[in-house]
N, C-alpha and C positions, 0 to 999 in steps of 0.2 A: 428698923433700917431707916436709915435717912433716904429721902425723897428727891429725886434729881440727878443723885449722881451715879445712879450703875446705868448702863447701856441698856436699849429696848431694843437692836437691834440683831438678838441671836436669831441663828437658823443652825441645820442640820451640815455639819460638817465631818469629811473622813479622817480619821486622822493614820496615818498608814507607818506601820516602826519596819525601818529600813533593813534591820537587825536581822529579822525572823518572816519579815514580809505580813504580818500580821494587821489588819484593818479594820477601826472597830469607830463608828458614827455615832457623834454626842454634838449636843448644842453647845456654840460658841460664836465670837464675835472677831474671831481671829481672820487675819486678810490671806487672804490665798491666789497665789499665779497660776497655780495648776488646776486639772478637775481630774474626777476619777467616775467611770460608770461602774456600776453595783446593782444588780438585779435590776436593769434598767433605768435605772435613777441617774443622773449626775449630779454629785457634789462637789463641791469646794473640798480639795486635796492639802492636807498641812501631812511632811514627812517630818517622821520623830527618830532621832538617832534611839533611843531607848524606850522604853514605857512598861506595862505592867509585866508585858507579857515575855520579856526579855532582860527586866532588873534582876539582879542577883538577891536581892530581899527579898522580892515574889516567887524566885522561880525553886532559890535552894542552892543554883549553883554557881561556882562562880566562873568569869570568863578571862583567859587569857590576853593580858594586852603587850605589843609589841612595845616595852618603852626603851630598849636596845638601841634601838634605829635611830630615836628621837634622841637620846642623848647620843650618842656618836654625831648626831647632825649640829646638835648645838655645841659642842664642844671642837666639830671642823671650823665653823661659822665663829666664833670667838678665840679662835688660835690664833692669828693674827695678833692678836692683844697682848699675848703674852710674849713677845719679842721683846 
């Protein structure tokens, strides 16, 4: 490894998947607004829209996503255009 350029600055941070509400503490250097207490402890909060425990490659299955909505809203939003 080269000398210098990774960070010395990790510490013990939550990382919490907003998905499944699942919460699981790893070293990183990532910046956090929030905190979270855990068995008495507070740490540095980062919220994960997905991660192991909620991918469809880990878990087996897969999850339904609303993309209905979102195209009917892109296609209100750019009608105009078509006049």
């Amino acid at each position: 490894m080269k000398q210098g350029i990774h960070p010395d600055n990790y510490r013990l941070v939550a990382f919490k998947d907003m998905s499944n509400e699942d919460v699981f503490i790893t070293k990183s250097t990532a910046n956090a607004k929030e905190t979270i207490e855990l068995e008495g402890v507070e740490y540095p909060l980062i919220k994960l829209e997905i991660s192991r425990t909620s991918h469809p490659f880990y878990t087996g299955k897969s999850k339904l996503v609303d993309t209905a909505g979102r195209i009917d809203k892109f296609k209100n939003k750019y009608a105009k255009f078509n006049k």
